[in-house]
LOGU-666603 format. One record per residue (C-alpha): residue number from 1; x, y, z. Coordinates in pm, whole numbers. Layout:
// LOGU-666603
<site i="NUM" x="X" y="Y" z="Z"/>
...
This chain:
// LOGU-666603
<site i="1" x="9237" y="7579" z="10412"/>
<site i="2" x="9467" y="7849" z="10299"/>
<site i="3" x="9341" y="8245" z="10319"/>
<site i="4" x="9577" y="8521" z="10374"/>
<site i="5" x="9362" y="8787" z="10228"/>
<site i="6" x="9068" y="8976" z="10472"/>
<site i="7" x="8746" y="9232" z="10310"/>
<site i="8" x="8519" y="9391" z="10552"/>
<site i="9" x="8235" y="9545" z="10378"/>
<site i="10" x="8180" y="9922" z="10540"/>
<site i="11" x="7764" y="9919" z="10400"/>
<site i="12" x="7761" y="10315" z="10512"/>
<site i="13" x="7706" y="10628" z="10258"/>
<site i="14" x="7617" y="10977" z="10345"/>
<site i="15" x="7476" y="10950" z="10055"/>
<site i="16" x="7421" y="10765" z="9715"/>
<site i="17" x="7664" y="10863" z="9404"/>
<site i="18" x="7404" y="10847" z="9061"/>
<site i="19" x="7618" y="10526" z="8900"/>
<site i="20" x="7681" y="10320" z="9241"/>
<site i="21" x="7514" y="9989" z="9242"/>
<site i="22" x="7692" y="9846" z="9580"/>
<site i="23" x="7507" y="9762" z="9860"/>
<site i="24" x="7499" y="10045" z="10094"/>
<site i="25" x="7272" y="10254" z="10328"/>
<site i="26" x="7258" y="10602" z="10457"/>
<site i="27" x="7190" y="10491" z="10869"/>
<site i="28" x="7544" y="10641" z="10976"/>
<site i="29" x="7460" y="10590" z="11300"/>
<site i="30" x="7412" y="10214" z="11353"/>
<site i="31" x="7802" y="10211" z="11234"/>
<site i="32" x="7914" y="10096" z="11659"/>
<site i="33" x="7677" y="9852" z="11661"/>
<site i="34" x="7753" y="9750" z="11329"/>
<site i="35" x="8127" y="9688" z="11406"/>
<site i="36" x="8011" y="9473" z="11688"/>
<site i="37" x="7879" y="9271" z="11428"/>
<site i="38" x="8179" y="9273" z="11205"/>
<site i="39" x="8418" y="9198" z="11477"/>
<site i="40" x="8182" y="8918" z="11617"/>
<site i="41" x="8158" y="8747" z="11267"/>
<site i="42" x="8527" y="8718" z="11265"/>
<site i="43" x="8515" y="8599" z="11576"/>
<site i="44" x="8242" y="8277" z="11432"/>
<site i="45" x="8484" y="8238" z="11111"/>
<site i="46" x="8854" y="8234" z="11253"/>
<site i="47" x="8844" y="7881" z="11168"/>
<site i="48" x="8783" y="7945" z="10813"/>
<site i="49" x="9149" y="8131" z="10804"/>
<site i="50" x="9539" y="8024" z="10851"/>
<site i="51" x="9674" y="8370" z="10904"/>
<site i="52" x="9851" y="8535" z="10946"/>
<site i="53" x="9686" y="8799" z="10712"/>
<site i="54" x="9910" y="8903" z="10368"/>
<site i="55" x="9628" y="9151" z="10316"/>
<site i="56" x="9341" y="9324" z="10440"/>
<site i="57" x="9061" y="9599" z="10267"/>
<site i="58" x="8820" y="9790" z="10433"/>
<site i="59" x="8574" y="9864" z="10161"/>
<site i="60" x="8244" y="9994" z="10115"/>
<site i="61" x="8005" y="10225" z="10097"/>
<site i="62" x="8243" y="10464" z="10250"/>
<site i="63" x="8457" y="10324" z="10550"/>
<site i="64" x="8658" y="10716" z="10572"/>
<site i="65" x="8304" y="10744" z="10744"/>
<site i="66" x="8424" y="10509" z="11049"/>
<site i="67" x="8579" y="10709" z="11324"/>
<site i="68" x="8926" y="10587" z="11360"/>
<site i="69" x="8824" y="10422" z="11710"/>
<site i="70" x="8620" y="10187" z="11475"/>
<site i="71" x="8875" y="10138" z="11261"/>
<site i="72" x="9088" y="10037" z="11465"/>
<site i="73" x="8860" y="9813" z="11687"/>
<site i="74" x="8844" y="9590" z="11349"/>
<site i="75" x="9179" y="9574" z="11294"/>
<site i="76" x="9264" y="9463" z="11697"/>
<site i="77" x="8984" y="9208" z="11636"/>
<site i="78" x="9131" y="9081" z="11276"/>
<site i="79" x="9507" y="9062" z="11473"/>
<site i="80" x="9329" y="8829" z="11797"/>
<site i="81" x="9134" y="8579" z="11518"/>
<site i="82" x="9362" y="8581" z="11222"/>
<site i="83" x="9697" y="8775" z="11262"/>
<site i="84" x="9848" y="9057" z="11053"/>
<site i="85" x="10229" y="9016" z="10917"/>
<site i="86" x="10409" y="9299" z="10990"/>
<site i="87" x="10450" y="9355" z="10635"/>
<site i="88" x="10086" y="9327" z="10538"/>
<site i="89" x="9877" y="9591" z="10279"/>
<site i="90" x="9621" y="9733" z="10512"/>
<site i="91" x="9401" y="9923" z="10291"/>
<site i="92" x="9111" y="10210" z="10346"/>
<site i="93" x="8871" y="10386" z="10104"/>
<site i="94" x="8775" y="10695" z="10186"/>
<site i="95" x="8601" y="10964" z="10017"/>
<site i="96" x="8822" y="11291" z="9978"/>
<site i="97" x="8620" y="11541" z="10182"/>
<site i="98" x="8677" y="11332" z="10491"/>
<site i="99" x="9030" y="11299" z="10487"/>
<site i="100" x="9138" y="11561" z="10690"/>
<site i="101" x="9466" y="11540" z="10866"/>
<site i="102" x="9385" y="11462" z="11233"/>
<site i="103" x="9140" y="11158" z="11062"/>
<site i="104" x="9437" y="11016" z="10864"/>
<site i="105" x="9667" y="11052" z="11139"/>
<site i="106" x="9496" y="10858" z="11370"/>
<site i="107" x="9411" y="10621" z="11052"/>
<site i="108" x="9827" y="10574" z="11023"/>
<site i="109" x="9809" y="10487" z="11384"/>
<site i="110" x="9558" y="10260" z="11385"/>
<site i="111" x="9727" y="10056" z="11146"/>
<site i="112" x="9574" y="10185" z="10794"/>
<site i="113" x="9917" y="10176" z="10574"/>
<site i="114" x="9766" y="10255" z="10224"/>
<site i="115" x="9451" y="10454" z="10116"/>
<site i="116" x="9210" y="10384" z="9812"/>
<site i="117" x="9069" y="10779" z="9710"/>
<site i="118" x="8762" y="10817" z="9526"/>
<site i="119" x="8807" y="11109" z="9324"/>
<site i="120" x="8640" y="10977" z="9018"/>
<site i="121" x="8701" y="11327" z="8862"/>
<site i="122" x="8849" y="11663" z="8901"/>
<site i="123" x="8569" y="11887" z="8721"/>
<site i="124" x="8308" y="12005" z="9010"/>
<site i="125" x="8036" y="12019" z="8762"/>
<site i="126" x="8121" y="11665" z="8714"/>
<site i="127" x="8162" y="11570" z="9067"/>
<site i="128" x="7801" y="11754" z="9104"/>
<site i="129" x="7628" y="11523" z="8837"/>
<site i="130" x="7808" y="11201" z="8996"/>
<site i="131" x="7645" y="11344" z="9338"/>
<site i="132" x="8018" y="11324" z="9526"/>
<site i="133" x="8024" y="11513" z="9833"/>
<site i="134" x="8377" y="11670" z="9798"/>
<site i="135" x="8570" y="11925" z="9531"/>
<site i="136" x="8849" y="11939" z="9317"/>
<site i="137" x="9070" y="12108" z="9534"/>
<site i="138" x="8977" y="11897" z="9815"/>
<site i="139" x="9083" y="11571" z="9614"/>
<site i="140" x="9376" y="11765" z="9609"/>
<site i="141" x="9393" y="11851" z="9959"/>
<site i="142" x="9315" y="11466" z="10072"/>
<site i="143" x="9641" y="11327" z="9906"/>
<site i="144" x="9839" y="11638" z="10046"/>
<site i="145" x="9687" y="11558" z="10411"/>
<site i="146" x="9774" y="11190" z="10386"/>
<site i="147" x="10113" y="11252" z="10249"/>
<site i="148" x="10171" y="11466" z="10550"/>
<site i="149" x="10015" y="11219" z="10758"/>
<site i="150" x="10313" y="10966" z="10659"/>
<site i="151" x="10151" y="10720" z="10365"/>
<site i="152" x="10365" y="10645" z="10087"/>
<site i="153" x="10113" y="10417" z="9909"/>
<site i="154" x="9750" y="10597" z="9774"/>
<site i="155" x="9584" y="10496" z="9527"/>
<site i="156" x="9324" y="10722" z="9333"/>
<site i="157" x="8975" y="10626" z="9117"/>
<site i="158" x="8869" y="10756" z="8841"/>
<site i="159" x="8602" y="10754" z="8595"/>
<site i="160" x="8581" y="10847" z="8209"/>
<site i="161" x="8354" y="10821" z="7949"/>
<site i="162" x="8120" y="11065" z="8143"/>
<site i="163" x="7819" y="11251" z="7997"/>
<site i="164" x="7927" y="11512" z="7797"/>
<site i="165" x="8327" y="11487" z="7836"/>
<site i="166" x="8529" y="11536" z="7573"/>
<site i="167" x="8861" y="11379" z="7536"/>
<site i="168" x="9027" y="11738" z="7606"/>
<site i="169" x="8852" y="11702" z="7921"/>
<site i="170" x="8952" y="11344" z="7995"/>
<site i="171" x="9309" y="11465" z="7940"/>
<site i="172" x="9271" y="11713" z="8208"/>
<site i="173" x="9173" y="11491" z="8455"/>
<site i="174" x="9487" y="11275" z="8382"/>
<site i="175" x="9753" y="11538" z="8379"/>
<site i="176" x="9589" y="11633" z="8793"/>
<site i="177" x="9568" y="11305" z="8918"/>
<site i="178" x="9958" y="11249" z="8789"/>
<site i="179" x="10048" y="11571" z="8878"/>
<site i="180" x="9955" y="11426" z="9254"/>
<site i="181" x="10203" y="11141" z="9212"/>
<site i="182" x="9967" y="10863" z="9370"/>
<site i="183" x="10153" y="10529" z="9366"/>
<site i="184" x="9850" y="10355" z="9181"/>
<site i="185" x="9539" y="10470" z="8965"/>
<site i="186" x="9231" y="10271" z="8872"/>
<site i="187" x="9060" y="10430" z="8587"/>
<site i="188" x="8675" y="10274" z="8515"/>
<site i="189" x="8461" y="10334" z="8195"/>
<site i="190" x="8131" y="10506" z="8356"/>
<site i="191" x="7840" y="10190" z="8360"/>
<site i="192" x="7471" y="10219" z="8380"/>
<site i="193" x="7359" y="9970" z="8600"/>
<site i="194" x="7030" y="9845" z="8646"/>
<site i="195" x="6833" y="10032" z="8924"/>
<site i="196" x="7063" y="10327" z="8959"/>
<site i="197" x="6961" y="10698" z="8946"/>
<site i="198" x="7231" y="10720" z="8648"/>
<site i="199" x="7062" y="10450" z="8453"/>
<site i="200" x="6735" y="10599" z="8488"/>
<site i="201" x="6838" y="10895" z="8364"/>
<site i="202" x="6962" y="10756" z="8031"/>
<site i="203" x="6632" y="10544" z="7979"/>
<site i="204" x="6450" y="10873" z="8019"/>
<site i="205" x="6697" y="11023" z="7722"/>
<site i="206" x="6856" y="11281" z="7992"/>
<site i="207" x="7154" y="11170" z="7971"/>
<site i="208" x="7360" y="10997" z="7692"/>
<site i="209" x="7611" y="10665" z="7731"/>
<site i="210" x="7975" y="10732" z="7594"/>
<site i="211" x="8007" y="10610" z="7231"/>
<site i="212" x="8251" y="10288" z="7177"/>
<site i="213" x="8517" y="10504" z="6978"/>
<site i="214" x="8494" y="10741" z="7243"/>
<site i="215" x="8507" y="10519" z="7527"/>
<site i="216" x="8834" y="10367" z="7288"/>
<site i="217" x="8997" y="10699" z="7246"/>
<site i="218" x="8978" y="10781" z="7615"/>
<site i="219" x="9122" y="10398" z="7718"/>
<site i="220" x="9371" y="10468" z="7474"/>
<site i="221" x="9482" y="10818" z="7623"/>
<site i="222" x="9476" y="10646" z="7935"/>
<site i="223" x="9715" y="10419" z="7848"/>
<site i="224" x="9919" y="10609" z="7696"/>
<site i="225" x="9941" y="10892" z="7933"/>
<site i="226" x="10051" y="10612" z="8255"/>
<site i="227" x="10307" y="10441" z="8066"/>
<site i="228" x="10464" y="10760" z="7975"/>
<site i="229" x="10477" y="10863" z="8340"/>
<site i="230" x="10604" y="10517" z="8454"/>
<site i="231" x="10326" y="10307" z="8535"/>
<site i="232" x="10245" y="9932" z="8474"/>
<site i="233" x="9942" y="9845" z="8309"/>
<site i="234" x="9872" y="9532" z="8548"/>
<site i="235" x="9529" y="9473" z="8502"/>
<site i="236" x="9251" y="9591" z="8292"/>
<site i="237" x="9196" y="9888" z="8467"/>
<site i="238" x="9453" y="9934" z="8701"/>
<site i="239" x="9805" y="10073" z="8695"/>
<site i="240" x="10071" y="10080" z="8986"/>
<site i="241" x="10440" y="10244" z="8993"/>
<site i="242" x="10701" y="9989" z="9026"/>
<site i="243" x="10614" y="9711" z="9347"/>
<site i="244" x="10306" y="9952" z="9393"/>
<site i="245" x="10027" y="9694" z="9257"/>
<site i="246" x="9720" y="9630" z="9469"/>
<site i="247" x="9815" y="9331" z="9652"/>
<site i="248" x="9478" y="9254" z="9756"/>
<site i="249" x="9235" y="9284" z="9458"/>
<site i="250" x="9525" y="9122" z="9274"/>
<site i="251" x="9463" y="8790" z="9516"/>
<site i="252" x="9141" y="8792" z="9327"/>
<site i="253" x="9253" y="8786" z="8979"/>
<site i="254" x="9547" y="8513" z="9091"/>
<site i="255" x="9278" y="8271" z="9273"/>
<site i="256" x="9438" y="8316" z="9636"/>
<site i="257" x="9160" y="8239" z="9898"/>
<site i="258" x="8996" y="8492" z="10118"/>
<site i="259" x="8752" y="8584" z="10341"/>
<site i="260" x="8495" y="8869" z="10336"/>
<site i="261" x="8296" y="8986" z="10631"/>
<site i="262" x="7984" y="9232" z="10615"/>
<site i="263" x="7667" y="9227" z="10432"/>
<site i="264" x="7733" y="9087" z="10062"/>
<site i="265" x="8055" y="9018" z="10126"/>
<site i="266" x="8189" y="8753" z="9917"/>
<site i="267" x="8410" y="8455" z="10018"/>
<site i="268" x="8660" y="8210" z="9822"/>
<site i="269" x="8796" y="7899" z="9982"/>
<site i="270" x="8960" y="7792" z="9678"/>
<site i="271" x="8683" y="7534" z="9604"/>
<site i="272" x="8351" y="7721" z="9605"/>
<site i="273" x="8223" y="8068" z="9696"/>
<site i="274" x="8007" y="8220" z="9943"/>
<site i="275" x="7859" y="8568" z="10003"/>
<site i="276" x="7673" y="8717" z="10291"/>
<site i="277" x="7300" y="8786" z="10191"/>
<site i="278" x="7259" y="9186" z="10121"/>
<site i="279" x="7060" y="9285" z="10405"/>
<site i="280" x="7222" y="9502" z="10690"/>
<site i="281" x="6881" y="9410" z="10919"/>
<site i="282" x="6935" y="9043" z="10850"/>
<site i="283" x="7306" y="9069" z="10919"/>
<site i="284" x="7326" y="9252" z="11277"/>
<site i="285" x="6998" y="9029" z="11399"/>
<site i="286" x="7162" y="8752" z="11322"/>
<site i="287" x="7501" y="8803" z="11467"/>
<site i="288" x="7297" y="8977" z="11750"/>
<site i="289" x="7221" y="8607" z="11846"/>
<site i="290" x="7526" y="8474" z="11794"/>
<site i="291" x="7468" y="8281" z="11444"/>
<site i="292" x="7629" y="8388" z="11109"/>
<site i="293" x="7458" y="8581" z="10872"/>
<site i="294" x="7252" y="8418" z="10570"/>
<site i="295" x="7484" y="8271" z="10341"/>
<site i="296" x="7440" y="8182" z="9971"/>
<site i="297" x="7689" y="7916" z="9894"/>
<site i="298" x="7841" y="7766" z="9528"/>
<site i="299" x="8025" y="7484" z="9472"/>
<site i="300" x="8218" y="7504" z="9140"/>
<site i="301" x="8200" y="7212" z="8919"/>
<site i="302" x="8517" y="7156" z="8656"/>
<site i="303" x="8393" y="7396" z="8418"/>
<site i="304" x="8299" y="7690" z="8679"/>
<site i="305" x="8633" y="7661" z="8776"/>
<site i="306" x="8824" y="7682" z="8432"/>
<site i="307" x="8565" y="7945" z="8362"/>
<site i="308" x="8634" y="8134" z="8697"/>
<site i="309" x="9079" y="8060" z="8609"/>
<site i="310" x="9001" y="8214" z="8236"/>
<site i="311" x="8824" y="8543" z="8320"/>
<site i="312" x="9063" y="8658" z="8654"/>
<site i="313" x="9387" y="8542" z="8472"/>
<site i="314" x="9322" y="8668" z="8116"/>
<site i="315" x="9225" y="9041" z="8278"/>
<site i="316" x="9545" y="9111" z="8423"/>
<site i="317" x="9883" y="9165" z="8223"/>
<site i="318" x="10053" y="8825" z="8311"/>
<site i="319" x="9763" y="8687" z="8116"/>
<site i="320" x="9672" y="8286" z="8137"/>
<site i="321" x="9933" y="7990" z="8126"/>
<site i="322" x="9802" y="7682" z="7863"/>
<site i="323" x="10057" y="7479" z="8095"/>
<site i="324" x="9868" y="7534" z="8374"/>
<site i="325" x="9502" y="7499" z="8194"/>
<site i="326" x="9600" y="7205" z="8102"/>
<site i="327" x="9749" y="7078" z="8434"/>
<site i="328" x="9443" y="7210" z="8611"/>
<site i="329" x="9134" y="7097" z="8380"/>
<site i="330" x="9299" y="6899" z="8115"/>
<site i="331" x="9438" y="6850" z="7772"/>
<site i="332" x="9037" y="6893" z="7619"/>
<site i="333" x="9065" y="7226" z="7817"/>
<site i="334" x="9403" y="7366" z="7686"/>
<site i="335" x="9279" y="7298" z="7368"/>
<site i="336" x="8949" y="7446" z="7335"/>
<site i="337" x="9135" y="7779" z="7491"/>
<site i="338" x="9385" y="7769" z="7227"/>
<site i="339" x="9155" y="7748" z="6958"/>
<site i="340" x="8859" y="7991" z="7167"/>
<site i="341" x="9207" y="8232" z="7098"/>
<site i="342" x="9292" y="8194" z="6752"/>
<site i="343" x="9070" y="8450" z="6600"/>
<site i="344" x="9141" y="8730" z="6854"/>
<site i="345" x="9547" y="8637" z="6796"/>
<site i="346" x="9434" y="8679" z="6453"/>
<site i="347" x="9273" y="8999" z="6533"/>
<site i="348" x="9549" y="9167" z="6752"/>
<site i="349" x="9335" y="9122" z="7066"/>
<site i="350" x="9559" y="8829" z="7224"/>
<site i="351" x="9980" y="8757" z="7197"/>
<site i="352" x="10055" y="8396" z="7275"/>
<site i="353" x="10416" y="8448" z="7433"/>
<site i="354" x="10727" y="8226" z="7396"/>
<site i="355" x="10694" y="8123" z="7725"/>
<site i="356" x="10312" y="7979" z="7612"/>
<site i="357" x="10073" y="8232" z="7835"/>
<site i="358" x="9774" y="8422" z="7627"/>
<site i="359" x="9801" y="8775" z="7705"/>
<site i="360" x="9560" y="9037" z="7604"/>
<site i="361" x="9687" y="9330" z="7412"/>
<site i="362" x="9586" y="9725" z="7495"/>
<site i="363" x="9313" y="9670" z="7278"/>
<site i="364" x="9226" y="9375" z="7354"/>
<site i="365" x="9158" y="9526" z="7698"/>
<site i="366" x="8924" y="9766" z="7579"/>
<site i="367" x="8720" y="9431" z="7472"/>
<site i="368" x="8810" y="9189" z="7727"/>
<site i="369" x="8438" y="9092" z="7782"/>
<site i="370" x="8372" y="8986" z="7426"/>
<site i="371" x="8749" y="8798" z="7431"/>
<site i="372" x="8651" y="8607" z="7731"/>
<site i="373" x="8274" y="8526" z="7619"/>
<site i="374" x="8478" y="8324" z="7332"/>
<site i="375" x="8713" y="8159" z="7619"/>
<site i="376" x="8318" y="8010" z="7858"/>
<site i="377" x="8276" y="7683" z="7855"/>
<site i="378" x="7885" y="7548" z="7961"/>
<site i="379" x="7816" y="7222" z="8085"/>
């Protein structure tokens, strides 16, 4: 089987941001022996590769936490079991306040060749509620150090539709991450997910969820503001300069197989899935002995898998191919997508191109869950 993309899952906070969902603990220092475990779990997998690697991400948690001995330990064990190209995305995400200059330095020369910043916002009252640990000024200060450390491809997070922002606000927040020139920006509407401190503050009427217009206006402003300064609107959320889009997550949305190591890591082999149970303890005991970790597996019948093709393809701005639904699941398929479309092309919310792909339009973005619902097929 074919992967050429690698995710090791970095489960290590300093602390918990009020929206963040991901699986994650605040034990810093079981991070050695936890690489152990990462790089032995590659070790038990190689098979499950045919490198050499197009791409690998270091996620998390918050992997800018790893000392850079760490770091690169991982990537000298994903080079012995898989291989790197030489012209592979090697990606980091780091939190801003740890980026200093010596730390991205030796990051460079360990291998790290493009950073994913998680500013989220450029208010400090905001970054306060969130519960980030850095500033403003030392978002600022992160993409200065890593310029001078000799990257020429960051990325930068952000969140709108906060508590209390107003679209003034938002705007602000646009006009400094652009003013930092980042090759890429990923822009999120704020969720409330179940069993986070931010959703318990809403159920407890502290805090209030961003209105739909609202939420609209701001996607719109978003939009609007990175086209005007040059970027592609590739995905649903994500916009890249030109030859700047994330390589990586974009193997998701294109069904490339890959392979994810670490605690709740998910895999794709290009016929089923597979994720690693959530449980740091149950991971390092078990690779401790030598055995992978606990496993869920799911094999995808024929409609799982036109289901999974509809919801990666239709998010990002190439859109879906009825050709290729058709050559892939059938003519019943292509058919029920075309006519699943024909109220949203009615609507504005889908384009049908010459070329026959269904794209989603900017607003159609904005409501890509309730366009795709339409698109689910159930046995």
């Amino acid at each position: 089987m074919l992967m050429s993309g690698l995710y090791l899952h970095i489960p290590f906070c300093s602390r918990r941001c009020v929206y963040c969902d991901f699986y994650s603990t605040t034990r810093t220092d079981l991070m050695p022996r936890y690489a152990g475990c990462l790089v032995r779990e590659m070790g038990l997998r190689r098979g499950e590769v045919q490198g050499p690697l197009h791409t690998l991400y270091i996620g998390g948690g918050t992997p800018s936490l790893l000392p850079p001995a760490l770091v690169g330990k991982l990537l000298d064990a994903a080079q012995a079991c898989f291989g790197i190209r030489p012209d592979a995305e090697v990606t980091l995400e780091g939190n801003p306040d740890d980026l200093t200059l010596p730390l991205l330095r030796d990051l460079r020369g360990a291998g790290i060749n493009r950073l994913s910043i998680g500013v989220q916002s450029f208010s400090d009252a905001t970054l306060s509620f969130l519960r980030r640990r850095h500033t403003a000024r030392q978002a600022c200060e992160a993409v200065e150090n890593a310029r001078r450390a000799g990257f020429d491809n960051l990325s930068i997070d952000l969140i709108y539709g906060l508590p209390g922002e107003s679209l003034e606000q938002w705007r602000a927040n646009l006009d400094a991450a652009l003013a930092l020139e980042p090759e890429h920006i990923s822009a999120y509407l704020l969720s409330y997910e179940e069993g986070t401190p931010l959703e318990t503050l809403r159920r407890r009427g502290r805090v209030q969820e961003a209105g739909e217009d609202f939420a609209l206006a701001c996607y719109r402003l978003l939009a609007a503001a990175l086209r005007s300064a040059g970027y592609e609107h590739y995905e649903i959320s994500n916009f890249a300069l030109p030859g700047r889009i994330a390589r990586h997550n974009s193997s998701y949305w294109q069904g490339v197989p890959y392979l994810g190591c670490g605690p709740s890591a998910h895999s794709f082999d290009g016929a089923g899935r597979r994720w690693n149970d959530s449980s740091l303890t149950a991971y390092m005991e078990a690779l401790g002995r030598g055995l992978l970790p606990p496993q869920t597996c799911e094999e995808r019948g024929r409609f799982t898998a036109y289901n999974d093709y509809i919801v990666t393809r239709l998010r990002t701005s190439r859109g879906l191919s009825l050709a290729e639904v058709e050559a892939l699941f059938g003519a019943d398929a292509a058919a029920f997508a075309l006519h699943a479309a024909g109220p949203w092309l009615q609507a504005g919310r889908l384009v049908r191109t010459a070329g026959g792909r269904l794209r989603l339009t900017e607003e159609g973005m904005f409501v890509s869950d309730a366009v795709m619902e339409d698109f689910i097929r159930v046995d």
